[in-house]
MARGUMAR-48589 format. One record per residue (C-alpha): x, y, z; residue in one letter. Coordinates in steps of 0.1 Angstrom, whole numbers, plus 5000, padded with zeros to 4 digits. Layout:
N
XYZA ...
end
This chain:
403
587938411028X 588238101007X 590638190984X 592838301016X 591937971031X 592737801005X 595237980980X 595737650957X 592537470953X 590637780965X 588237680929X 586937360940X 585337570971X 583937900952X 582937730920X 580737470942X 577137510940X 577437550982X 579837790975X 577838050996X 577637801024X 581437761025X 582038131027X 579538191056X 580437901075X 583938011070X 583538371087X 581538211117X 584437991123X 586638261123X 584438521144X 584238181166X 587838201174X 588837891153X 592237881144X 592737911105X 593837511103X 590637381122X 588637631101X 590037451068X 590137081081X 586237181087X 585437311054X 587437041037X 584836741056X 582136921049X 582436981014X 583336581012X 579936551033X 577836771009X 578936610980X 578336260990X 575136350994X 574636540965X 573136870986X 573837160959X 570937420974X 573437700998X 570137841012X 568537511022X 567237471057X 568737141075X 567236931098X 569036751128X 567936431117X 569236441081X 572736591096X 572836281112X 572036071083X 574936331057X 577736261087X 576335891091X 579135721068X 581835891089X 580435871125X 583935611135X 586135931123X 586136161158X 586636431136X 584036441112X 581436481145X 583736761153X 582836861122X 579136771123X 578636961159X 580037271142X 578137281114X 575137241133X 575937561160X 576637741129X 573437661113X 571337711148X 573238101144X 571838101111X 568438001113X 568837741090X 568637461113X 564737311113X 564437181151X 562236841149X 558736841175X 559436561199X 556336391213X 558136321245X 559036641247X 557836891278X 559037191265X 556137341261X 555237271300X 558737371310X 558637681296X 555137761312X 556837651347X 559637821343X 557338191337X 555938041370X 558538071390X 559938381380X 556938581376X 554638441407X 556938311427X 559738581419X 562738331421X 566138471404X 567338341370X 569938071386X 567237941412X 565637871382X 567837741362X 568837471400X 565037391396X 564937271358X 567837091362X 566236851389X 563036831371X 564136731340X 566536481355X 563436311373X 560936361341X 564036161325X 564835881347X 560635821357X 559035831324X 559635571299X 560035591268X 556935771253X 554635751287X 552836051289X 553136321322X 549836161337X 550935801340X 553335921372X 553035761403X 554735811442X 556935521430X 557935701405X 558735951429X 560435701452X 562835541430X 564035861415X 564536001453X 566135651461X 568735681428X 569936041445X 570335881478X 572935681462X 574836001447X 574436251464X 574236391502X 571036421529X 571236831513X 571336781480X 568136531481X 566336801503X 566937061475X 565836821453X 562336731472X 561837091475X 561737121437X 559936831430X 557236981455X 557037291439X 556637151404X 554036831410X 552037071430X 552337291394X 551236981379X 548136911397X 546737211397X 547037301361X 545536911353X 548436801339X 548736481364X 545436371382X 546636271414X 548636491443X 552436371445X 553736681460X 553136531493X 556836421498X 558836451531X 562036561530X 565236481550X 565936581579X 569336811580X 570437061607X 572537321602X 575937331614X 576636951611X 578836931582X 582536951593X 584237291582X 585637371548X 588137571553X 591137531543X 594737601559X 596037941542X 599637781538X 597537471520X 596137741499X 599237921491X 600837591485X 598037511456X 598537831438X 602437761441X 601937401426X 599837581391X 602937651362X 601937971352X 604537971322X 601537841301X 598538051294X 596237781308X 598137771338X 598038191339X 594638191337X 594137931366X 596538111389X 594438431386X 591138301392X 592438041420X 594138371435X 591038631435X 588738351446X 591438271481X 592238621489X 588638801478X 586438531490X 584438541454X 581938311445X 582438111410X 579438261394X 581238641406X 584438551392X 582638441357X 580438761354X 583738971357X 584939221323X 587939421311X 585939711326X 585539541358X 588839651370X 589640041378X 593540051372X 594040381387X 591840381417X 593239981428X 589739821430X 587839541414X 584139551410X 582239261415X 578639191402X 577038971434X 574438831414X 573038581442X 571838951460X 571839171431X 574439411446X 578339551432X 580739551458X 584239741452X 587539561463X 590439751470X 593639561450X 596939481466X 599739551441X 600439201441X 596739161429X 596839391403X 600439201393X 598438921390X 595839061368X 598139221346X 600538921337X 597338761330X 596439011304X 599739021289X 600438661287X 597638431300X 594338591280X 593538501243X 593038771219X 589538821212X 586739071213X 585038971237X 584939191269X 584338901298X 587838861321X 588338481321X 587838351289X 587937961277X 592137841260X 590537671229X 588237741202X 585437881202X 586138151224X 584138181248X 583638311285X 583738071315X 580637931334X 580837921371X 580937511366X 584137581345X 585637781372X 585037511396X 586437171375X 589537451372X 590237421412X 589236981411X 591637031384X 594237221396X 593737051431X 594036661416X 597336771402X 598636931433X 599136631450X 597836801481X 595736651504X 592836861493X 590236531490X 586636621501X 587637001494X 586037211464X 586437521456X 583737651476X 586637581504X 588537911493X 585338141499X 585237931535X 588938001541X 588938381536X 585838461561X 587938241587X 591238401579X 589738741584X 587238601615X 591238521628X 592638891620X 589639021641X 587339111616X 583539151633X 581538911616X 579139191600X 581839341581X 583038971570X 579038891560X 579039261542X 582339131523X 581038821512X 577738881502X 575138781528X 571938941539X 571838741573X 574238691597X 573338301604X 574338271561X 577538431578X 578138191607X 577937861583X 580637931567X 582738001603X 582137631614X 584437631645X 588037461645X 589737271662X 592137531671X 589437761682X 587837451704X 591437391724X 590537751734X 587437681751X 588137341762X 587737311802X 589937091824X 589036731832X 588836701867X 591036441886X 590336101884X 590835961921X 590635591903X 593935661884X 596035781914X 595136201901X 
end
């Protein structure tokens, strides 16, 4: 690999002492999906890095902190940290990375919790994943700098809960108190904190009172017009935009789907609905499977890997549901479409109300989309204004106004 890398000075590389080194790290770039000139602007820093620092020893374990202090002389250069945040993926794939105990750190804890909830309390893996995520936000912003989990308080509580009411909406910060409940009242009753601080009311929110996110189908249509698919970027976006608005597919279905995912000869698309643990089977219109196969040809990077949508730079990898949704704020911002306030939760929105309009029954939409309950059905039907002209009454005359 070296000596193809590098077919004039290829000697300075395999007669190095971390000669070894350069040859692994070289075939994990590649089987990363690096292109071959990022692979050898790589291997030329860190062969200046190793030898600044005089490391000779191809099988030595490395430890974050020393990383820091090898790649410390070059930290201005953007590249060399490039470089640096390579080397130390590759070395976490290699075992060769030594991972530092933090005192501050609740991993430990966390990892106790997080068996709670999915073996007692039998959440899923992403509920999960929504409850970490708030709990090691607050254990960040409420504990300073080496205070231990005991030295919480309720205005600790508080002024985390007041920060979020600056960010974020009445639902988000009831989500948030539910967590926060669930995991103080973990707390307390495994000793970890001595006082009860799960006692926290929550916001009041009703359902029905946000406005509806739908969208207007010609908007829609207009969005996917506005995306150049001449580019393999803009390819990819088109596709997943385009079974998102006419499929009604959640972000995290769209990311889960594989080659195999699509049956060519029977026309239908299966979709893992991981939120209920259920496949559903979607018939394709031609112009769907059109879609998916200029995709393939032209918009999909070669690779091995067998997910559908797959990231445009390197490392290959496949997209996260959060990927798929900065692709509509993306793709939406550079419209030019009044599509403010709108995310791309609005396209799931927009095909239950374009087929509640076609006359579907409301069961068959709720089958379609995923839902065990019809009320998780009618939230995303939030009346329009259209459908309230409908059912508007007459005013009756005013005898002060001469009617």
């Amino acid at each position: 690999m070296l000596a193809q890398l590098f077919p004039k000075v290829h000697r300075s590389y395999t007669g190095s002492p971390n000669a070894r080194l350069f040859e692994r790290f070289a075939d994990w770039l590649t089987a990363e999906g690096y292109a071959k000139v990022t692979t050898r602007s790589f291997l030329l820093r860190l062969k200046r890095v190793l030898e600044s620092a005089a490391i000779s020893n191809a099988g030595k374990k490395f430890s974050a902190s020393e990383l820091r202090a090898y790649f410390s002389p070059w930290a201005p250069d953007v590249t060399y940290r490039a470089t640096e945040h390579a080397f130390e993926r590759f070395l976490l794939a290699q075992d060769q990375l030594i991972v530092e105990p933090d005192e501050r750190s609740f991993a430990p804890l966390l990892c106790t919790y997080v068996e709670h909830l999915r073996d007692q309390r039998g959440l899923a893996q992403a509920t999960v994943k929504n409850h970490l995520f708030t709990v090691s936000a607050f254990l960040s912003s409420a504990l300073a700098e080496g205070a231990a989990l005991d030295t919480l308080t309720p205005m600790s509580v508080e002024a985390f809960l007041t920060y979020m009411a600056k960010r974020a909406k009445r639902q988000s910060i009831d989500l948030a108190v539910s967590h926060l409940r669930t995991f103080l009242r973990f707390c307390y009753f495994r000793g970890e904190i001595a006082q009860r601080l799960d006692r926290i009311d929550r916001p009041c929110t009703y359902r029905g009172e946000l406005p509806p996110r739908a969208l207007k189908w010609d908007l829609i249509c207009r969005l996917l017009s506005s995306i150049d698919r001449a580019d393999s970027t803009g390819c990819r976006d088109y596709t997943i935009l385009y079974l998102l608005a006419h499929y009604g597919m959640r972000p995290s279905e769209a990311a889960l789907l594989v080659l195999d995912s699509i049956d060519w000869k029977a026309k239908a698309l299966r979709v893992e609905q991981s939120k209920n643990h259920s496949t559903l089977f979607l018939p394709l219109s031609d112009e769907a499977l059109q879609v998916l196969k200029d995709y393939l040809d032209a918009g999909r990077p070669t690779s091995q890997r067998r997910e559908l949508f797959l990231c445009a730079k390197a490392p290959v990898h496949a997209l996260t549901n959060h990927a798929i949704a900065r692709v509509y704020t993306v793709r939406s911002r550079e419209s030019g479409l009044p599509l403010n306030g709108s995310s791309v939760y609005s396209l799931r929105h927009s095909f239950a109300m374009r087929l509640l309009e076609c006359g579907v029954a409301v069961k068959t939409i709720g089958d379609l989309l995923g839902h065990h309950t019809m009320q998780s059905t009618c939230a995303y039907l939030r009346l329009h204004i259209e459908a309230l002209r409908e059912v508007a009454l007459p005013l009756p005359p005013n005898p002060d106004c001469g009617g």
